[in-house]
C-alpha positions as CSV (number, residue, x, y, z in Angstrom):
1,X,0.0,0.0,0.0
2,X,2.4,2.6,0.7
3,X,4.1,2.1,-2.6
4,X,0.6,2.7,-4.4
5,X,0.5,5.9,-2.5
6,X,3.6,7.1,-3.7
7,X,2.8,6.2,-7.1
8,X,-0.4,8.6,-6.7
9,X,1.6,11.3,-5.5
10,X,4.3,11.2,-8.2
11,X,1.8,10.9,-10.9
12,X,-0.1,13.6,-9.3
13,X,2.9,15.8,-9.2
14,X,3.9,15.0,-12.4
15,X,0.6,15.4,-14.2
16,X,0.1,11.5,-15.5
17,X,-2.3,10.7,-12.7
18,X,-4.8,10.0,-15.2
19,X,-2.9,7.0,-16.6
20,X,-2.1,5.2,-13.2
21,X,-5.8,5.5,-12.9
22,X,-6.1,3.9,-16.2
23,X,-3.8,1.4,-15.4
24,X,-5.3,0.6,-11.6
25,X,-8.7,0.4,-13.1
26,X,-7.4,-2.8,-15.1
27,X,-7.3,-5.1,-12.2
28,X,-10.4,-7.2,-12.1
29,X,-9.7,-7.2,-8.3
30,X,-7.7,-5.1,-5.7
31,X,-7.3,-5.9,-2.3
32,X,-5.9,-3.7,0.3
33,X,-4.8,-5.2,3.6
34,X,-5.0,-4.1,7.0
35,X,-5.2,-0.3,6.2
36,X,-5.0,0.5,10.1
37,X,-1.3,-0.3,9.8
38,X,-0.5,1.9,7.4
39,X,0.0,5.9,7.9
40,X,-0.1,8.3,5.0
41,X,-0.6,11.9,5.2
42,X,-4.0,13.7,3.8
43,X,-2.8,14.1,0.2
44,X,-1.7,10.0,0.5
45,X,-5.4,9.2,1.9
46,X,-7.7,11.7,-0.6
47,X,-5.2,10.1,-3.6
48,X,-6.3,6.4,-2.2
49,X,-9.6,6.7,-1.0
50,X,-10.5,8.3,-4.8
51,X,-9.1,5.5,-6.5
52,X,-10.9,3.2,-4.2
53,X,-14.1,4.6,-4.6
54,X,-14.0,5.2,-8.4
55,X,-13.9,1.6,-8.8
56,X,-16.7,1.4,-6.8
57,X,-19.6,-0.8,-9.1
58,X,-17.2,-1.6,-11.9
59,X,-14.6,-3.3,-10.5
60,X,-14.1,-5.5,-7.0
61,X,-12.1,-4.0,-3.6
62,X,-11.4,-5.5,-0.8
63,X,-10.5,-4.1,2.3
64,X,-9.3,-5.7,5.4
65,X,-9.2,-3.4,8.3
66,X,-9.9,-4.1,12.5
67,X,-11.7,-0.7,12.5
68,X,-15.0,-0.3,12.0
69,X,-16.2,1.8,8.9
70,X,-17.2,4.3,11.7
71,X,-13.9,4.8,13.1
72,X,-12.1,4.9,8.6
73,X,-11.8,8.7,9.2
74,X,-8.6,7.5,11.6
75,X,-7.7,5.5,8.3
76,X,-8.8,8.8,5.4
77,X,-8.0,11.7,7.6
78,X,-11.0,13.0,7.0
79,X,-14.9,12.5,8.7
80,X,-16.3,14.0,5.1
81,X,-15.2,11.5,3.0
82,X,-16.0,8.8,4.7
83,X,-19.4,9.7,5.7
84,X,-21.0,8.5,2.7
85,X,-21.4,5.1,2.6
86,X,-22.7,5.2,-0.6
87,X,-19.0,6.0,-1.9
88,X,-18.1,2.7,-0.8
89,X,-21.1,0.5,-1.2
90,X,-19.7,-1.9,-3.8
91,X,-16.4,-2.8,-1.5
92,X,-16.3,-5.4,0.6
93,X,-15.1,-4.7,4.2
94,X,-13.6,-8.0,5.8
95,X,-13.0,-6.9,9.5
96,X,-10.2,-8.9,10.6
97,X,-9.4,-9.7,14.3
């Protein structure tokens, strides 16, 4: 995961953003494990949690995660994003324990 994000951020600084997008949105299926591990700063989260939810009834996510989606603003860095549901209704969320 935290190489993905810094492939979002260098595309986005480098104006090719568009074409990782292109090239992300070819996986049939992307699985992200055990976000709650991972820190990433606010650009690093808004970067991910687009390209997450633009997927979002074309192509399958997975997300493993011992948070509950209530507590994903600890994950996104942001309580806006992550109160729609509706963003996120076609990914899976597998809490793990």
């Amino acid at each position: 995961m935290p190489l993905l994000i810094n492939q979002l951020k260098e595309s986005r600084s480098e104006k090719i953003l568009q074409r990782l997008g292109a090239r992300f949105e070819k996986y049939d299926l992307v699985i992200a494990d055990e976000l709650v591990y991972i820190s990433f700063d606010k650009e690093g989260s808004e970067l991910l949690f687009t390209h997450l939810s633009l997927r979002a009834g074309r192509k399958s996510t997975i997300i493993t995660t011992i948070l509950s989606f209530e507590r994903w603003d600890e994950i996104f860095l942001d309580s806006v994003m992550t109160a729609f549901p509706c963003l996120m209704a076609s990914i899976l969320i597998l809490p793990t324990i």
